[in-house]
C-alpha positions in Angstrom: 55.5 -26.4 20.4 56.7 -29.5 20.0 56.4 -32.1 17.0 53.5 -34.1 19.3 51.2 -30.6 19.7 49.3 -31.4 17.3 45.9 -29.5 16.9 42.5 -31.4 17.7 41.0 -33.1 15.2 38.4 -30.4 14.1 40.5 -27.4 14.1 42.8 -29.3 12.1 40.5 -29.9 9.8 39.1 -26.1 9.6 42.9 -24.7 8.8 43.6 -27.6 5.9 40.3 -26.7 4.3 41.5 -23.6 2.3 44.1 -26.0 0.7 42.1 -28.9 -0.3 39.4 -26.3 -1.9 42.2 -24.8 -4.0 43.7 -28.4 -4.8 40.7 -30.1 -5.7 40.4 -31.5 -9.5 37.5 -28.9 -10.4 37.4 -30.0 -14.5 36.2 -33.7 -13.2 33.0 -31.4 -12.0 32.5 -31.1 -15.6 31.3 -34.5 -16.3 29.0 -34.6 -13.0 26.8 -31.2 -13.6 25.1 -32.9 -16.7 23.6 -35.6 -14.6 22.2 -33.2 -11.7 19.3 -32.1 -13.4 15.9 -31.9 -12.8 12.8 -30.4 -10.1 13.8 -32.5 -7.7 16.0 -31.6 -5.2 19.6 -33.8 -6.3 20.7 -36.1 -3.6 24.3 -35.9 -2.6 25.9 -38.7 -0.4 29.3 -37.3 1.6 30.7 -39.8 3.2 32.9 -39.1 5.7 32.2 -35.4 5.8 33.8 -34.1 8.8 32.9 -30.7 9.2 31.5 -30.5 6.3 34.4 -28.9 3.8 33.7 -30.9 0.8 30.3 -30.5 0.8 30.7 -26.4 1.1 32.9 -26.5 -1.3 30.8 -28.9 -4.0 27.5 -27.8 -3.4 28.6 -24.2 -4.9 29.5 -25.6 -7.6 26.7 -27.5 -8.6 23.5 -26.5 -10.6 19.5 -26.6 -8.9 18.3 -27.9 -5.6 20.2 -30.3 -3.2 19.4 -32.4 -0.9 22.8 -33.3 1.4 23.4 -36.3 3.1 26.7 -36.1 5.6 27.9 -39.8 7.0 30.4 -39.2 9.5 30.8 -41.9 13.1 32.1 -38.7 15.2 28.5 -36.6 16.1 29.9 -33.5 16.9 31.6 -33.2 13.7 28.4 -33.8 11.8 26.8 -31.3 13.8 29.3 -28.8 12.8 29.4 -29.6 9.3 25.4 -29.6 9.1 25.7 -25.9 11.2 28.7 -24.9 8.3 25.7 -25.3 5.5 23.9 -22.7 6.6 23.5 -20.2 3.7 25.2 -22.4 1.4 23.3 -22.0 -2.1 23.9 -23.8 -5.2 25.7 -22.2 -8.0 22.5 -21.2 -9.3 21.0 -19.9 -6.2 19.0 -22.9 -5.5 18.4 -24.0 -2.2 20.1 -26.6 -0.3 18.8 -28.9 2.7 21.2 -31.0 5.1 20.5 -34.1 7.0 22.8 -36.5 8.7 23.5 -40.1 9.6 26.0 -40.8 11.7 27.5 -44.4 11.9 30.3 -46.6 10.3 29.8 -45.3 6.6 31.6 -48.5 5.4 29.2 -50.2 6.4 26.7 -48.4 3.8 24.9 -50.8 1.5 23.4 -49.9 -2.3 20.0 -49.5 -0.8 21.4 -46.9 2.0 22.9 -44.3 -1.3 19.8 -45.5 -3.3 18.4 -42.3 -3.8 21.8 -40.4 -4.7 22.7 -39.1 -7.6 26.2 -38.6 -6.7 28.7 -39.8 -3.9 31.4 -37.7 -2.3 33.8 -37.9 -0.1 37.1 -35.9 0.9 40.5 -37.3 2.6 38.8 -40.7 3.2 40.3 -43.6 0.6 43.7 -43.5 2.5 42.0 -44.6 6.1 40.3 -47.2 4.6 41.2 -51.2 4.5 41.2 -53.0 1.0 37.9 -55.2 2.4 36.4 -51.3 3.2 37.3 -50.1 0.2 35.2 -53.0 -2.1 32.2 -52.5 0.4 32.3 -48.6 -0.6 32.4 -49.2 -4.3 29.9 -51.3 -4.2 27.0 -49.3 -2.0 28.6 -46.1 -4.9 27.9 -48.4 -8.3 25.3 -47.2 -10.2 26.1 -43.4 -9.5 29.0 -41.3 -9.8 31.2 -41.6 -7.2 33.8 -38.5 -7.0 37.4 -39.1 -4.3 38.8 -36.3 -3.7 41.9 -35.6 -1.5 44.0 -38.5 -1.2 47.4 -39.4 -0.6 50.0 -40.8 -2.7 52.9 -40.7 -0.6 54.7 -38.2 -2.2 55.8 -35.5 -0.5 58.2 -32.7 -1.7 60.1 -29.9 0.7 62.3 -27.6 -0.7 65.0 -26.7 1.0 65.5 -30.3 0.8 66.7 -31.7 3.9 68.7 -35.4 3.8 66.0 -36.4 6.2 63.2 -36.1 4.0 63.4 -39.4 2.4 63.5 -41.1 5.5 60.8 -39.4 6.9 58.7 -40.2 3.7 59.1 -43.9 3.9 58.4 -44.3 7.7 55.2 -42.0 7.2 53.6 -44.2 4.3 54.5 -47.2 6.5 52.5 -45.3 9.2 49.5 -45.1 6.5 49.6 -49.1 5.7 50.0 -50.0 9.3 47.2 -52.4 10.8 45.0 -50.8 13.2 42.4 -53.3 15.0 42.8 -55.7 12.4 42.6 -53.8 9.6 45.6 -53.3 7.4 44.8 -49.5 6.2 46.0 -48.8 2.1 47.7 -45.5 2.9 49.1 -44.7 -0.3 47.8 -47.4 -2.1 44.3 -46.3 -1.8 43.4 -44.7 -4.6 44.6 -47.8 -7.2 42.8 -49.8 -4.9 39.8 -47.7 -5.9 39.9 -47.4 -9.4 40.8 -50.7 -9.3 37.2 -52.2 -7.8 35.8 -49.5 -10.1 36.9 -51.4 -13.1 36.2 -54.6 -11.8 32.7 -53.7 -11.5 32.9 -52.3 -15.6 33.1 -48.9 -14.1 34.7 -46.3 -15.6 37.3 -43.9 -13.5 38.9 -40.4 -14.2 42.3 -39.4 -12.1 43.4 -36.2 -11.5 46.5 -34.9 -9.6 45.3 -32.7 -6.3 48.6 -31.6 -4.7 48.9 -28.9 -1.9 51.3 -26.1 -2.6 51.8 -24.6 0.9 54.1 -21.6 0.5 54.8 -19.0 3.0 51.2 -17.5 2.9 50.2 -20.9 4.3 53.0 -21.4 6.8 50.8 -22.0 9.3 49.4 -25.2 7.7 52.5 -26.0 6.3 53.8 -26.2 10.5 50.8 -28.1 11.1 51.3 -30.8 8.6 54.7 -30.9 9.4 54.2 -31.9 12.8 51.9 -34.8 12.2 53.9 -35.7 9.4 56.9 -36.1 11.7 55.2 -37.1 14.3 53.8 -40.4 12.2 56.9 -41.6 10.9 58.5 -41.9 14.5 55.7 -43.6 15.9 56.2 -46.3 13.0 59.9 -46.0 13.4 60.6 -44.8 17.0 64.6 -44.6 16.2 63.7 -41.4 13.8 63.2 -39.7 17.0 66.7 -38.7 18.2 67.7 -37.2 14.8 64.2 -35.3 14.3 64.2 -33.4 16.9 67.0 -31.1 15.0 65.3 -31.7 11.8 62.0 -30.5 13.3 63.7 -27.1 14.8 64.9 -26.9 11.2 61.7 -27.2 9.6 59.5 -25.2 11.6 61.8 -22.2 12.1 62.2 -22.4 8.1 58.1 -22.8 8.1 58.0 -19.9 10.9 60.4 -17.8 8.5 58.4 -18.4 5.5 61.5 -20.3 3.8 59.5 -23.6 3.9 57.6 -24.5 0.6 56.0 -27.9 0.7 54.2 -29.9 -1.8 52.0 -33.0 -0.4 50.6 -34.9 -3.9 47.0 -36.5 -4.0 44.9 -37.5 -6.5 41.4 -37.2 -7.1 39.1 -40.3 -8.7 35.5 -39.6 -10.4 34.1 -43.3 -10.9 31.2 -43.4 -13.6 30.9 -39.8 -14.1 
């Protein structure tokens, strides 16, 4: 396979899902539970949902009945995420009902999460432009609003490789590059984020949310490696006569289960 194979979008997103469950911030749950109380079902916003990983993964975790609502543009992955729910229960056993909207969730408004008690969202901050990024705080004031999942840019691979850096820098370019007129944050997302947070008087929590992708995760670890790779010569197309020996390297060391590689993230609860 070569560095441009890369999976489709949903399958990719179905073999990364183990990871982000295990990296997720789980303590910043502890300041959520206490305002999901109550009868009524709990309305949950994910935005951007995918198929539906972060909302599997949440809605375990949380006490009493819930109500999901998944925003996604792409309509087949909603439907998978909404058909993922099934027998999903809360942590207490309480039930849990799905519904979703599919569109341009940053084009959500205040009155559109009205009846949320909480917002979610997983991987998203670091595809979004600074312009998107103020809309999406400020349909999430007035709830909590927990980011989970997002890039910083820092990426560690051990054995090191004098490629690396190289690679690193043309990727993050790859994350801030201007697509349709928007100048995506990449990197920069999440202080971005907790920036408009605090503009707005709202108060944000940070947690680190790395990936540790050892051998028992090779297969991820090949995967990421090949978009990863695969993104930086796109931004920087002269990367691509050198990487072709760096990605035999790194994918017979992944194959081998010599590969161990770190990809850091951080997580952000706003006004929990």
């Amino acid at each position: 396979m070569t560095v441009e194979e890369t999976l489709p979008f949903a399958d990719w997103l179905r073999l990364r899902e183990p990871a982000d469950a295990a990296a997720r911030a789980e303590d910043l749950l502890d300041a959520v539970r206490p305002r999901l109380t109550g009868d009524a079902p709990t309305v949950i916003h994910d935005l951007g949902s995918g198929t539906g990983s972060m909302s599997r993964w949440l809605a375990s975790r949380l006490p009493g009945p819930q109500h999901w609502v998944l925003h996604d543009r792409d309509a087949d992955l909603l439907a998978r995420a909404a058909e993922g729910m099934t027998g999903v229960t809360a942590a207490d056993g309480a039930p849990i009902t799905v519904r979703t909207r599919c569109g341009d969730l940053t084009r959500l408004s205040a009155t559109d999460l009205a009846d949320g008690a909480l917002v979610t969202a997983s991987a998203l901050l670091d595809m979004l432009s600074a312009e998107e990024i103020e809309r999406v705080v400020d349909a999430c004031v007035g709830r909590p609003a927990l980011f989970a999942i997002s890039v910083t840019g820092r990426v560690r691979l051990d054995p090191a490789d004098p490629l690396d850096a190289q690679v690193e820098a043309a990727f993050n370019d790859h994350q801030r590059r201007t697509v349709d007129g928007r100048r995506l944050l990449g990197p920069d997302a999440v202080a971005a984020t907790a920036a408009a947070f605090a503009r707005r008087g709202v108060d944000v929590r940070e947690r680190p949310s790395p990936w540790h992708l050892g051998p028992e995760q090779a297969d991820l670890a090949a995967e990421w490696f090949r978009g990863w790779l695969g993104a930086a010569c796109e931004q920087r197309p002269d990367l691509a006569g050198p990487a072709r020996a760096y990605a035999q390297r790194r994918l017979a060391d992944a194959a081998a289960g010599r590969l161990v590689v770190r990809v850091e993230h951080r997580d952000l609860l706003a006004g929990g």
